[in-house]
Residue, then its C-alpha position, 0 to 999 in steps of 0.5 A: x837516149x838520143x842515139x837509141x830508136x825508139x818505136x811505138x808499136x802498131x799492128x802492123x809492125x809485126x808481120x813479119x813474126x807471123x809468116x804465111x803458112x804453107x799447105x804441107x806444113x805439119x806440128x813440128x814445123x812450128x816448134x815445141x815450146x817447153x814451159x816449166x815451172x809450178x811447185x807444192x805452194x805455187x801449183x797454180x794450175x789454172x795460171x800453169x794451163x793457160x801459160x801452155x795453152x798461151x803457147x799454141x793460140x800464138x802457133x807453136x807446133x807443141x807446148x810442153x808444160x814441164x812440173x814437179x811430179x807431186x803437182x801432176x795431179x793438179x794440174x793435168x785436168x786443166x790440159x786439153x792440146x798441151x803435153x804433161x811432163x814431170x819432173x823428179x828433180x831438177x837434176x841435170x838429167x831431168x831437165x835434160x828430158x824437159x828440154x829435149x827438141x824445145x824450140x823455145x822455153x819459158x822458166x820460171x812461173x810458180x817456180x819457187x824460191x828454193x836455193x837449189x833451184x838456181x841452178x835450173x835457171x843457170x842450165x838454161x842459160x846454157x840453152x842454145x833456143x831462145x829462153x824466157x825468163x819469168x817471176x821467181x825465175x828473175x828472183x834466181x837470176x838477180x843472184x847470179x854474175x851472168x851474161x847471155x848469148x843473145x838469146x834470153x828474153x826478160x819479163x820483169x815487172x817494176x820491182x823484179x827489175x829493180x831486184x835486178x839492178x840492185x836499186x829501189x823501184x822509185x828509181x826503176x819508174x823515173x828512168x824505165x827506158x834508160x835503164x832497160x837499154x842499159x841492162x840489155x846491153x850489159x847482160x845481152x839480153x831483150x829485156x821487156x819491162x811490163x807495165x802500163x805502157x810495156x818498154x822493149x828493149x835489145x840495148x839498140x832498139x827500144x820499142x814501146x807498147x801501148x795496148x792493155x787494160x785494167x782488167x788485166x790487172x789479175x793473177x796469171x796476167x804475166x804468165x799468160x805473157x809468158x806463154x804467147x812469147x814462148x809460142x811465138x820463139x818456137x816458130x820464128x826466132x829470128x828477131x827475138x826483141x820484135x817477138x817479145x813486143x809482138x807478145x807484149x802486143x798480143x797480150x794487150x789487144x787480147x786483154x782489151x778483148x776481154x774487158x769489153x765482154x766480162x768487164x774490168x772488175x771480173x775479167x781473169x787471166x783465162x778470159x785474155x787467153x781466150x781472146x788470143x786469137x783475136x789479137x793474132x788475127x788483127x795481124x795476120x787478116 
C-alpha cells in the first residue's frame, strides 16, 4: 500500500468539518439528518434515541428518527430534540416522506432482515446526499451487484465486511487496510472498517483512528457512530472520508470520557452519547 496515504488521526485534523458558526445562522443552516431503522424484534429504543440524538450533539439542524409505525410507541418517549416519523411501509412513497429535505441519512439500525426490505436499501442509494450505511443494512447491501455515486459512507464491523466480500473474517483481520482501500475503490464508497484501531478509507487516503476503549464494547456503540456521521454529513458534506473519521474520532475520545466516569464494566452506549460534546469541543476550543 506504498502508493496509498496513510494518516494517523489527531484532533487537529478536523478543523475543517467544524467551521465556525455564524450569528444568524438558524436549524436549517445545519441540515436535517434522517436516521431510519428499528422493527417489532429490533425496536431498540433506547439504542434508536441515542443514534438521533447522536446527530444533534455533533450539529445538525434537525434529526429526523424515521421507524416502523407499530414501533412508535416505544420509542417516542425517549425523544426529547429529535422529530418521530413513521412509516407504514417501506413503500416508495414512504420513504419518500422519511426523505424528504434530508441533508444526510443514516440506514439500517435494527433494520431487520426481511427481503422486501432491500429495496429500501437500493432507494437509498439512489439519494443524491450523502448516506450512511449501517448493521442489517450492510447484510442487504452484500446482496446486491451495486456501485455508489461517491456519496455512500460504510460502517462495517470485522465480520459484516467480510459478508461484503464474500470471505472469512481471518481474512478481513490479516489484511484490514488493504482490502478496505480495494473495496472503496471498487464500489466507490468511503468505507470505515471499526475496530480497536478503526481503518478509513475512500480507496486514495487511508486515515487511521486510535481513540476508544473497552467500555465501548456495548450494545448501541455502533449505532451511536452512526449518528454522530450522519450529524456531522448533514452540515459539511464536503469531504465525506474526513467526516466519517472525524465521527470514528469523536465517538472515540467520547467513549474514553465515559469509561473514566462510569468505568469499563458499567459504561452503556448513552454514557458515550453524553460525552459528545467533550469530543466536539477538544475540536472546536
Amino acid at each position: 500500500m506504498s502508493d496509498i496515504k496513510t494518516r494517523l488521526c489527531a484532533k487537529t485534523d478536523f478543523a475543517p468539518v467544524f467551521p465556525p458558526r455564524q450569528r444568524d445562522s438558524h436549524k436549517g443552516t445545519y441540515g436535517t439528518a434522517v436516521l431510519l431503522g428499528g422493527c417489532r424484534e429490533y425496536s431498540g429504543a433506547v439504542k434508536l434515541a441515542n443514534t438521533s440524538l447522536s446527530a444533534l450533539k455533533c450539529g445538525c439542524g434537525i434529526s429526523r428518527l424515521a421507524v416502523p409505525e407499530e414501533i412508535a410507541d416505544y420509542v417516542a418517549p425517549y425523544l426529547l430534540e429529535s422529530t418521530l416519523c413513521l412509516l407504514k411501509s417501506y413503500d416508495k412513497s414512504e420513504l419518500d416522506r422519511a426523505f424528504s429535505s434530508a441533508a444526510a441519512v443514516g440506514i439500517g439500525m435494527g433494520f431487520g432482515r426481511e427481503e422486501y426490505k432491500a429495496e429500501a436499501i437500493e432507494y437509498a442509494l439512489t439519494l443524491d446526499c450523502p448516506v450512511l450505511i449501517d448493521a442489517d443494512g450492510l447484510y442487504h447491501l452484500s446482496r446486491l451487484d451495486y456501485k455508489a455515486n461517491g456519496n455512500v459512507v460504510l460502517t462495517p464491523h470485522a465480520a459484516e465486511f467480510a459478508r461484503l466480500c464474500g470471505i472469512s473474517v481471518d481474512e478481513v483481520l490479516k489484511n484490514r487496510v488493504g482490502l478496505a482501500v480495494n473495496y472503496a475503490k471498487a464500489h466507490n464508497v468511503v468505507m470505515l472498517l471499526k475496530g480497536a484501531d478503526t481503518v478509513v478509507t475512500d480507496g486514495e487516503r487511508v486515515y487511521i483512528v486510535d481513540r476508544g476503549c473497552p467500555g465501548m464494547a456495548t450494545a448501541g456503540s455502533g449505532d451511536v457512530l452512526s449518528g454522530i456521521i450522519t450529524g456531522i454529513n448533514s452540515q459539511n458534506p464536503a469531504d465525506l472520508c474526513l467526516n466519517a473519521a472525524c465521527g470514528a474520532w469523536i465517538a472515540g475520545v467520547a467513549g474514553e470520557y465515559a469509561q473514566k466516569e462510569k468505568g469499563a464494566v458499567s459504561m452503556t452506549a448513552s454514557d458515550t452519547v453524553a460525552n459528545i460534546y467533550k469530543a466536539v469541543k477538544e475540536i472546536t476550543s
